[in-house]
MDTraj code that builds the backbone (N, CA, C; nanometers):
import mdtraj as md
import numpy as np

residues = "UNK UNK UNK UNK UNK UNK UNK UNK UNK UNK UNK UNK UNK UNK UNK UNK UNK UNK UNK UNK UNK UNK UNK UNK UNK UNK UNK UNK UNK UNK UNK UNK UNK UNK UNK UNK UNK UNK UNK UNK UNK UNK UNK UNK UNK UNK UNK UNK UNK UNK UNK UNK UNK UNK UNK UNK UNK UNK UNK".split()
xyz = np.array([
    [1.3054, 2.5342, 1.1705],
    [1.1828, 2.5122, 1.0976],
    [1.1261, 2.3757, 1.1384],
    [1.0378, 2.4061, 1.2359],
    [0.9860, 2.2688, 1.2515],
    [0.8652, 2.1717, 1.2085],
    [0.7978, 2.0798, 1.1891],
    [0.6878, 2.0206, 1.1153],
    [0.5619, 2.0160, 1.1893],
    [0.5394, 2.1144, 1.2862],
    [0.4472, 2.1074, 1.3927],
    [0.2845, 2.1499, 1.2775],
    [0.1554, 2.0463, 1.3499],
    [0.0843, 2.0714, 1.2752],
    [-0.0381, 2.1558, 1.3459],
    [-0.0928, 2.2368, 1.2896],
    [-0.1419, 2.3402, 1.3523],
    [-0.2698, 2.3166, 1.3605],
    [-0.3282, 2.3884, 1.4580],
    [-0.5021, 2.3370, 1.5288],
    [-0.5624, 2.3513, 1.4043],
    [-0.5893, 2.4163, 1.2738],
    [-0.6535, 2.4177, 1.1501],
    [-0.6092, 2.3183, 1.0932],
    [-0.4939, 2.2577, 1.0897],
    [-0.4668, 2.1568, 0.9831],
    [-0.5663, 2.0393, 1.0663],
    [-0.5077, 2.0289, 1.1991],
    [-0.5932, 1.9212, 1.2508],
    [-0.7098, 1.9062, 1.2534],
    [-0.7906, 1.9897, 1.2705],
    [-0.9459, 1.9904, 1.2963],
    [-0.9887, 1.9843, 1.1111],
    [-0.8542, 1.9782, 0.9877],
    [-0.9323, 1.9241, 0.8531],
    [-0.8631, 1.8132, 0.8004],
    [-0.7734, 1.7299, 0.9149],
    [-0.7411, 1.5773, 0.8789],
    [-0.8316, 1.5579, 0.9544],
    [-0.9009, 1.5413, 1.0942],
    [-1.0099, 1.5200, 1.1634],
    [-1.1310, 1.5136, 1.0594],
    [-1.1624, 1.5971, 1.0046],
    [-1.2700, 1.6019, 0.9389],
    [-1.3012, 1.5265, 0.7761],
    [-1.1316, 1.5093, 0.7382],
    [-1.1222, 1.4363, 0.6192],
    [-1.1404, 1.2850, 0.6562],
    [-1.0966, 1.2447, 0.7823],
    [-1.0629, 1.1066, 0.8432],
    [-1.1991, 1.0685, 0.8515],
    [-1.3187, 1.1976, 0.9058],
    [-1.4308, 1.1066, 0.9990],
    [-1.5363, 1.1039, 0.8262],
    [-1.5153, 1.2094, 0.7090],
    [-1.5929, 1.1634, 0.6023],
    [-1.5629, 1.0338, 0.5222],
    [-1.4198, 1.0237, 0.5059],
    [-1.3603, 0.8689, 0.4825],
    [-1.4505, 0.7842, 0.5783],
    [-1.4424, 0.8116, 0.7190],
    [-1.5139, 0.6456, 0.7544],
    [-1.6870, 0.6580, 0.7622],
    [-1.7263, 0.7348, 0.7108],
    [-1.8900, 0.7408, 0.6850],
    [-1.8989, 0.7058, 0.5540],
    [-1.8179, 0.7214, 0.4609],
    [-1.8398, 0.6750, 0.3460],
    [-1.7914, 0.4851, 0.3069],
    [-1.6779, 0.5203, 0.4229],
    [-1.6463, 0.3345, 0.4187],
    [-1.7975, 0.2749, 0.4594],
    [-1.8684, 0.3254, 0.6032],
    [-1.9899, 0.2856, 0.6354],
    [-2.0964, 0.2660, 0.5535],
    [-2.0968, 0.3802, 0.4581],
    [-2.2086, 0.3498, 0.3580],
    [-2.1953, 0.2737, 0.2734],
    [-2.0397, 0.2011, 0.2515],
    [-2.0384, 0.1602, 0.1453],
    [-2.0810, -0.0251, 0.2221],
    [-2.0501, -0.0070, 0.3079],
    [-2.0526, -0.1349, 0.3763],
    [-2.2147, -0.2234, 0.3704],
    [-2.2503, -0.0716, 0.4245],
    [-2.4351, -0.0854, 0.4519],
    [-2.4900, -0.1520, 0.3514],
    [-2.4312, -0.0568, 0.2026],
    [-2.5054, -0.0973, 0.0729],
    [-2.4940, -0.2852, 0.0261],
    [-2.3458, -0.2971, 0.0548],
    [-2.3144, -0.4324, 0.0049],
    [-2.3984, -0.4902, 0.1331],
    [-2.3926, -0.4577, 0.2264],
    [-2.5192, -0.5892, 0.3075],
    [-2.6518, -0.5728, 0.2662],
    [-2.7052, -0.4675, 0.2156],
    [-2.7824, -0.4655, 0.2064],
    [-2.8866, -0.5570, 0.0781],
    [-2.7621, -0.5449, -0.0281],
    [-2.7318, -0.6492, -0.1287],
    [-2.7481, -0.7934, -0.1144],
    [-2.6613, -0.8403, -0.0194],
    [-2.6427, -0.9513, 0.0121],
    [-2.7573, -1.0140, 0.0911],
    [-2.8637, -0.9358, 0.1663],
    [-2.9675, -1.0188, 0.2247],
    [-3.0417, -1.0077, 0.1134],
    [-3.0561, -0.8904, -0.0034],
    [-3.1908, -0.9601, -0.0837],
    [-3.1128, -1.0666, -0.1585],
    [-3.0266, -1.0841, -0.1946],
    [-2.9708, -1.2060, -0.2522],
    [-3.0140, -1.3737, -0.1831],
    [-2.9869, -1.3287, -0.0219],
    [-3.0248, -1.4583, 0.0002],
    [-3.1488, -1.4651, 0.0671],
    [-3.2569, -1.3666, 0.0204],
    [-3.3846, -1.3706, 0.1031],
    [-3.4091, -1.4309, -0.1211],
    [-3.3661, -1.3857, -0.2079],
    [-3.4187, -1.4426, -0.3208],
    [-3.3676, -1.5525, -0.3241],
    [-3.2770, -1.6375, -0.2369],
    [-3.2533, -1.7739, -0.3042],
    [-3.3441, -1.8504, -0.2272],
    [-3.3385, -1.8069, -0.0617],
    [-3.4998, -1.8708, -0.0324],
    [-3.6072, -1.9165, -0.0788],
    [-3.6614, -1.7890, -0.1618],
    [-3.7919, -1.7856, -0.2038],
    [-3.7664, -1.8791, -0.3076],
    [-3.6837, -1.8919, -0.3354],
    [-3.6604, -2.0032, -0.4752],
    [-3.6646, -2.1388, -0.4689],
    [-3.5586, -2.1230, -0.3348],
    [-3.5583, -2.2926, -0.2974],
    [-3.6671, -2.3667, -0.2054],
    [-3.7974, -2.2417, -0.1875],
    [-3.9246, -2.2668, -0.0712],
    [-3.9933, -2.4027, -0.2345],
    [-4.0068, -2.3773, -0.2962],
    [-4.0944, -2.3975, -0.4050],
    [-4.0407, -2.3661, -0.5519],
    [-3.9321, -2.4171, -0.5728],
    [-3.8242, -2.3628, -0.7114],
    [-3.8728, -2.4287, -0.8521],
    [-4.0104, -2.4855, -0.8536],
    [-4.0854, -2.5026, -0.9817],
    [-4.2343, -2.5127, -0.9607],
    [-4.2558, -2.4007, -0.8654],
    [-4.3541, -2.3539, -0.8653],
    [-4.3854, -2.2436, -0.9822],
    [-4.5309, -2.2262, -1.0290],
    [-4.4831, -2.0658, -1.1505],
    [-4.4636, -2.1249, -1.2962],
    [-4.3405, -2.2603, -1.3524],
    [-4.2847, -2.2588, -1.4014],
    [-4.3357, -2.3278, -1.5361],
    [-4.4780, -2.3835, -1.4812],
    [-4.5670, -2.4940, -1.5863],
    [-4.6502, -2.4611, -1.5524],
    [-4.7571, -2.4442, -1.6713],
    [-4.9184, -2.4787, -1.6683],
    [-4.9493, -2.5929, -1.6800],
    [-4.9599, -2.6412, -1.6116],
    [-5.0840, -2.7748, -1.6396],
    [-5.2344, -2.7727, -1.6867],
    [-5.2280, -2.8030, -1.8061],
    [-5.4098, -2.7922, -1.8055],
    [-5.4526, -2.9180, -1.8865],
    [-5.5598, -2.9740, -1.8701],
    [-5.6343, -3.0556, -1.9204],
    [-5.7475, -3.0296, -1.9549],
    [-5.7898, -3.0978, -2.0563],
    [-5.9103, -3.0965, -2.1507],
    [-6.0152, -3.2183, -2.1772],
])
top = md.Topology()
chain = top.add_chain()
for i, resn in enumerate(residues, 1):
    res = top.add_residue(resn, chain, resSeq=i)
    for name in ("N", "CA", "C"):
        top.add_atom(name, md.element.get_by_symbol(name[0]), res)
traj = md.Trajectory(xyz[None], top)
């Protein structure tokens, strides 16, 4: 009785292996994708970071 794995088993660890790494990919994508608006918002913050924040008016 031997542990030989057969062309069906393989072609659905193949197929379990390649949805695991599309989903690692997506998950990757998302967190970068995260991370640039994070630092495209600290930009905009630190361009002018009390701009917005007061009215000034005089009378």
């Amino acid at each position: 009785m031997g542990l030989s794995i057969s062309s069906y088993q393989m072609q659905n660890l193949t197929s379990v292996k390649l949805a695991l790494n599309v989903s690692i990919l997506q998950k990757s994508m998302n967190q970068d994708a995260q991370s640039v608006e994070a630092v495209v918002k600290m930009m905009e913050q630190s361009v002018t970071p009390g701009k917005g924040s007061n009215i000034d008016i005089k009378v």
